[in-house]
N, C-alpha and C positions, 0 to 999 in steps of 0.2 A: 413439745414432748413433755410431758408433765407423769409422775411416777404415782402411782395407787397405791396409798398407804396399804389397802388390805394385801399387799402382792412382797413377798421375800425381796429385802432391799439390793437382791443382786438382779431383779427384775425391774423391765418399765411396762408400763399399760402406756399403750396411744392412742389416741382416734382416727384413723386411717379411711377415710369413705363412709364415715357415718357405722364404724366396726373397730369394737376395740381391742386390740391384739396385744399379748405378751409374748414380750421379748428379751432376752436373755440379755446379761450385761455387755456382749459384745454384738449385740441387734441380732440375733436368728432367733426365728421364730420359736416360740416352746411350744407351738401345736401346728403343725403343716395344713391341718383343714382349714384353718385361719385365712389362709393364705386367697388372695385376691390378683386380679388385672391391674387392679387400682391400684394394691397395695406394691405392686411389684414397682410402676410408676413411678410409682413416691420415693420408693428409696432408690432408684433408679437415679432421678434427680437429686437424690441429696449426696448422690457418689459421684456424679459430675454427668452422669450420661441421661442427656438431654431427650434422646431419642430412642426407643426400642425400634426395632428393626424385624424383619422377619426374621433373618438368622438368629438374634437374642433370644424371640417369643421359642424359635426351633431347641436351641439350648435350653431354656427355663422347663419347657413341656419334657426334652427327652429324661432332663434331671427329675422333674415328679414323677414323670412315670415310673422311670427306673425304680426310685423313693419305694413308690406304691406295691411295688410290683414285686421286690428284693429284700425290701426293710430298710433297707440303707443307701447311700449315694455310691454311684458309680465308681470305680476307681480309674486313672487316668487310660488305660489299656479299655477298658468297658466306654468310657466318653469317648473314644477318639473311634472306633470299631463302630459306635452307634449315630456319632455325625457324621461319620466319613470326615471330621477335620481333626488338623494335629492340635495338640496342647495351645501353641503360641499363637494359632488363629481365634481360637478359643478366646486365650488370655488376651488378644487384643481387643476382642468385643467387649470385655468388663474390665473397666478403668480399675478397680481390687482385686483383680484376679479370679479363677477357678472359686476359691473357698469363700473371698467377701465378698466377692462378685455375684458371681453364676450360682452357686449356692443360696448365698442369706437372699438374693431376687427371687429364689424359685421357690421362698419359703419354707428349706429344708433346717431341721434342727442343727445347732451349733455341731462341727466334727466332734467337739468333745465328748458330746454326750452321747455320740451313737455306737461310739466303740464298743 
């Protein structure tokens, strides 16, 4: 993971699939069109999970959609209504949770910035 001098030092540029994405200093994407299969993968395994699953890929697409669709991420009352699953089935699918989890995979912007 190597940082682009031309990009604000609280940013990183990476090369992800032959695609270079920026990403904020606590890894979420600064642009959700960025966002990739590949790149979900990647950071996938670099959180410890080995395997996406269908239930994940079901997670990560209803999070973009919602994204796309709202402007912002679901809140938990919205996630749990649109899987049909609770929080903790959720939070056991992403070794970081709902936020570093299921979120930074789905390629959405850091919570900070969406508020």
């Amino acid at each position: 993971m190597a940082a682009d001098e031309s990009q604000p030092a609280d940013h990183t540029v990476r090369e992800i699939d032959g695609r270079r994405i920026v990403f904020d200093r606590e890894g979420f994407f600064e642009d959700p069109d960025e966002w990739s299969e590949a790149a979900a993968r990647v950071l996938a395994e670099e959180t410890g999970l080995v395997r996406i699953t269908d239930d994940h890929w079901r997670v990560l697409r209803f999070l973009r959609d919602y994204y796309y669709q709202n402007g912002r991420a679901p809140l938990n009352k919205k996630l749990r209504a649109g899987l049909g699953m609770n929080i903790s089935e959720i939070e056991k699918l992403f070794p970081s949770g709902v936020k570093y989890g299921a979120r930074r995979l789905a390629g959405l912007p850091n919570p900070k910035s969406c508020m």
